[in-house]
C-alpha positions in Angstrom: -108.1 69.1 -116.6 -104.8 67.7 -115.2 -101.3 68.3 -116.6 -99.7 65.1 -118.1 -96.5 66.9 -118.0 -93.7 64.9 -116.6 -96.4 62.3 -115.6 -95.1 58.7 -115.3 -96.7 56.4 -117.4 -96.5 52.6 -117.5 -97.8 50.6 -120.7 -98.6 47.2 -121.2 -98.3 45.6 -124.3 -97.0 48.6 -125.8 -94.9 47.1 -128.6 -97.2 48.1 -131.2 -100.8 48.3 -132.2 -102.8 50.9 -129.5 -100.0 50.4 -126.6 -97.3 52.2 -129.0 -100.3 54.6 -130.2 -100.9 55.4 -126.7 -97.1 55.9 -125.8 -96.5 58.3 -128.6 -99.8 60.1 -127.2 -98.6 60.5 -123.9 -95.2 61.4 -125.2 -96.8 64.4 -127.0 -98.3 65.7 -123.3 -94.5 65.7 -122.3 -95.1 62.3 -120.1 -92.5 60.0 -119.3 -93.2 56.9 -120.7 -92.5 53.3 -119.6 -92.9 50.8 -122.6 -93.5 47.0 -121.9 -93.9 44.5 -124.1 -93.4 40.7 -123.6 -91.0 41.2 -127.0 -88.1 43.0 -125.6 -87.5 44.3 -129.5 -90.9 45.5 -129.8 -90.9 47.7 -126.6 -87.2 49.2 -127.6 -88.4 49.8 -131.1 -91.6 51.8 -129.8 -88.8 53.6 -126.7 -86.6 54.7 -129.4 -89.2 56.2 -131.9 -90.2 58.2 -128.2 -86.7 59.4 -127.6 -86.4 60.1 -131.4 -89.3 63.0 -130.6 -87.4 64.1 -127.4 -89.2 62.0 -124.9 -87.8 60.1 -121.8 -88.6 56.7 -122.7 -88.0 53.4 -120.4 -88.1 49.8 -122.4 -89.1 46.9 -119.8 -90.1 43.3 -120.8 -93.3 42.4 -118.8 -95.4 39.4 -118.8 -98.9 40.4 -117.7 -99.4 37.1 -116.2 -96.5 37.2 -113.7 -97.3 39.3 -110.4 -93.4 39.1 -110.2 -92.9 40.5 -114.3 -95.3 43.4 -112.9 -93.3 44.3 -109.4 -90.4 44.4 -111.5 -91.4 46.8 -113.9 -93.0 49.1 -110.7 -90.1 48.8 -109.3 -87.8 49.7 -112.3 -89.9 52.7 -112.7 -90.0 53.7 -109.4 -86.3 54.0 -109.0 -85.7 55.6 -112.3 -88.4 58.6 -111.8 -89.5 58.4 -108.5 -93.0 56.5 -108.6 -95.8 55.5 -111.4 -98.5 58.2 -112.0 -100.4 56.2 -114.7 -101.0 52.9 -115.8 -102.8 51.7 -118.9 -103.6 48.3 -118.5 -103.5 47.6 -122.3 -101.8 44.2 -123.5 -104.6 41.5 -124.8 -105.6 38.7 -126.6 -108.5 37.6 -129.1 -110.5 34.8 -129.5 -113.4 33.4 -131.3 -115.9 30.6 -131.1 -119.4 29.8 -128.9 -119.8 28.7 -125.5 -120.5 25.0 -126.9 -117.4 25.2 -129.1 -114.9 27.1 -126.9 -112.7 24.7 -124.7 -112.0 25.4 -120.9 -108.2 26.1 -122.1 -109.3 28.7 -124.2 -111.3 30.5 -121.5 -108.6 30.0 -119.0 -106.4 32.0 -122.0 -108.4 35.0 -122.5 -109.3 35.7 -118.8 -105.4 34.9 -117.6 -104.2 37.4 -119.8 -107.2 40.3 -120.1 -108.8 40.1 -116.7 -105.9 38.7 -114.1 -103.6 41.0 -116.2 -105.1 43.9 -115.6 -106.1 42.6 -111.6 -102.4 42.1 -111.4 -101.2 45.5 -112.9 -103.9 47.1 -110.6 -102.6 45.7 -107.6 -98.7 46.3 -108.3 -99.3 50.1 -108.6 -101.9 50.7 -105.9 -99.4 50.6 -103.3 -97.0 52.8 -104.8 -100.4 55.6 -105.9 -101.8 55.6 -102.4 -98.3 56.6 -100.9 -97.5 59.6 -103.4 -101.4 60.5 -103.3 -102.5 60.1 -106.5 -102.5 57.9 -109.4 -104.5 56.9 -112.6 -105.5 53.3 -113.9 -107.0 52.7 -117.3 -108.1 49.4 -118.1 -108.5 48.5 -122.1 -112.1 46.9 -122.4 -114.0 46.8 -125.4 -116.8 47.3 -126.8 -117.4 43.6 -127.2 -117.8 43.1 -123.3 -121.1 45.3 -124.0 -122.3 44.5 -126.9 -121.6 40.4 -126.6 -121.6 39.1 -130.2 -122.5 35.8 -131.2 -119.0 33.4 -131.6 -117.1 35.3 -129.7 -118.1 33.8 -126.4 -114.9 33.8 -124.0 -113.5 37.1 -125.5 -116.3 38.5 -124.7 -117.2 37.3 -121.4 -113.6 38.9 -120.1 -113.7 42.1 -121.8 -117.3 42.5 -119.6 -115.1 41.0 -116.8 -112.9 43.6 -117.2 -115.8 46.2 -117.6 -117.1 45.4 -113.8 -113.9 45.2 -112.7 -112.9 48.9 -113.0 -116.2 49.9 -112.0 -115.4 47.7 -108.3 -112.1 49.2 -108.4 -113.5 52.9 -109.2 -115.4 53.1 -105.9 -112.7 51.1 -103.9 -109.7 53.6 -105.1 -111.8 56.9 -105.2 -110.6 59.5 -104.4 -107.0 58.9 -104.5 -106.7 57.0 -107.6 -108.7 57.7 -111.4 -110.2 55.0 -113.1 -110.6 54.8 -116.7 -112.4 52.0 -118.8 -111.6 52.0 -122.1 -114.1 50.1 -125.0 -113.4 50.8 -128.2 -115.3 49.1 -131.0 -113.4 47.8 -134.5 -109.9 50.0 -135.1 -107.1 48.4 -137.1 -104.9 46.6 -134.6 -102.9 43.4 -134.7 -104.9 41.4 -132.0 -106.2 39.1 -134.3 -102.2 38.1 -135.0 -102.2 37.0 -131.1 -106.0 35.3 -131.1 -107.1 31.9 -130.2 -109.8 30.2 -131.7 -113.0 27.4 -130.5 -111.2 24.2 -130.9 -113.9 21.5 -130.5 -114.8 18.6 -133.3 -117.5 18.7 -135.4 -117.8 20.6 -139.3 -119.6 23.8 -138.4 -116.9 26.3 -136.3 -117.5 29.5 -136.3 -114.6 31.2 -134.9 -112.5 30.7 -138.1 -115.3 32.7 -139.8 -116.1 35.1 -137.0 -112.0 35.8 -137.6 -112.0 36.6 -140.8 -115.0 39.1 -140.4 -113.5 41.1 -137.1 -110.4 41.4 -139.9 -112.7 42.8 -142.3 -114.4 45.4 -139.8 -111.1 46.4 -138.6 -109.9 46.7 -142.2 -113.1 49.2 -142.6 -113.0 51.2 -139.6 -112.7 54.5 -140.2 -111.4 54.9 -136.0 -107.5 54.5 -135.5 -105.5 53.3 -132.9 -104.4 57.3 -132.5 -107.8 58.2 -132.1 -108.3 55.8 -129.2 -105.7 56.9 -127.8 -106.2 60.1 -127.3 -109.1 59.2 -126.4 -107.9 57.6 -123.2 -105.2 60.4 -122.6 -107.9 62.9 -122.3 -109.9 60.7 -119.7 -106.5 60.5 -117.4 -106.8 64.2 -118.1 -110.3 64.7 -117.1 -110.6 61.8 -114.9 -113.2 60.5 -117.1 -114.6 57.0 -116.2 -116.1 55.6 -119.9 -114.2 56.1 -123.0 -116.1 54.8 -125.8 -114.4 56.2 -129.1 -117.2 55.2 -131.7 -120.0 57.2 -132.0 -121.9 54.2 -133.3 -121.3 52.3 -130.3 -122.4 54.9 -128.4 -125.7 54.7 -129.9 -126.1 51.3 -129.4 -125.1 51.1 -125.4 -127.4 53.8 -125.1 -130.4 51.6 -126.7 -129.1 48.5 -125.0 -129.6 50.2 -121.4 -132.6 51.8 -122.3 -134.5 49.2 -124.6 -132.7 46.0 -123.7 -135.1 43.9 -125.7 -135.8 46.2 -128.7 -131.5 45.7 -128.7 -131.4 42.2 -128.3 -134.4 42.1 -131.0 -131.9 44.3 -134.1 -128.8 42.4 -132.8 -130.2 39.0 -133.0 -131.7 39.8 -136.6 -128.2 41.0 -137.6 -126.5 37.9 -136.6 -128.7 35.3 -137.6 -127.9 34.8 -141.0 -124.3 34.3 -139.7 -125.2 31.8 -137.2 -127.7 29.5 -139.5 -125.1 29.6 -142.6 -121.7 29.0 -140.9 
């Protein structure tokens, strides 16, 4: 297990929700901690409630989908502590409807912001990790890219996008640089406050439905942002590749590699009632 002591972290999206949960988590390791939000009032309010519990806090506005926003931030970092040990590739989006439904603008959405964000947030601390020898990357998945639900077609298409793209960047990095993927199931969060949904004519939609039901299963988990967080500090720690907080989830990758039909045959029989009665 590595030390996180003095480590420097950089967060995306970290104005609230998992990104501040995962702040205060690497604050209590004794990390230094570089909060970025697109909200410059968001990422101060999460650096100050860091520096209120004695930790050395940076607040930086970064737009995920500006390779310039990201060099900034690198370099801001950089010259206050000396380099960027870690980088949790965290800020997102949500959305919600079928392939059919979903337009192209949607799609071009999600993927801008949760796969080319983290692509660009990989590639503006590479540099910087190969010269100092050493370096983490976690990239926040979710569970969604594994288990693809119905309705929730692009979402889920780049949350597996973001799955295969830590495992490429795994073996291209290794042994320099950690990977981390991270693929938590339902937790209360405020994505749904930042989601997008299928905007095609017609009466039946399902993405204002499928909506209000992620609400409700994030209203029910029993799994917080806290816990997923240190979840994912203790895979920088151990260099651990999969963090997958849910037990339940768990359960159901494992049947999913091993039985892919017997899955497909429970999940299909779980979600049809949704899909003929929307």
């Amino acid at each position: 297990m590595r030390t996180l002591k003095d480590s420097r972290v950089l967060i995306t999206g970290a104005g609230s929700g998992l990104g501040r949960a995962c702040a205060l988590a690497f604050a209590a390791q004794g990390a230094r901690v570089a909060v970025t939000d697109m909200r410059a009032d968001a990422a101060q309010e999460t650096a100050k409630l860091l520096e209120a519990g004695g930790a050395s806090a940076l607040s930086l506005v970064l737009d995920v989908t500006s390779e310039e926003s990201f060099a900034a931030a690198v370099t801001a970092v950089t010259a206050a502590w000396g380099g960027v040990d870690v980088l949790i590739n965290n800020a997102g989006v949500a959305t919600a409807g079928t392939v059919e439904e979903s337009p192209i603008k949607q799609w071009d959405w999600v993927f801008n912001i949760n796969v080319l964000g983290c692509v660009r947030g990989a590639r503006a601390v590479i540099p910087t990790m190969k010269a100092q020898a050493g370096g983490h990357i976690v990239n926040v998945a979710s569970f969604a890219g594994i288990a693809n639900p119905p309705a929730m077609a692009s979402y889920n298409a780049a949350k597996a996008a973001v799955i295969s793209l830590s495992e490429t960047l795994r073996y291209e990095v290794f042994p320099d640089i950690g990977v981390s993927v991270a693929c938590p199931s339902f937790f209360k969060t405020d994505l749904v406050n930042t989601s997008k949904v299928g905007l095609a004519s017609g009466e039946k939609q399902t993405a204002p439905q499928m909506m209000r039901i992620v609400e409700r299963m994030m209203e029910k988990a029993s799994v917080t942002a806290e816990d997923v967080a240190g979840e994912i500090v203790d895979a920088v720690a151990s260099n651990r590749f999969l963090v997958m907080p849910h037990a339940d989830a768990r359960s159901l990758w494992r049947l999913k590699r091993l039985s892919p039909e017997l899955y497909f045959r429970k999940a299909q029989k779980a979600t049809a009632s949704f899909l003929t009665k929307r």
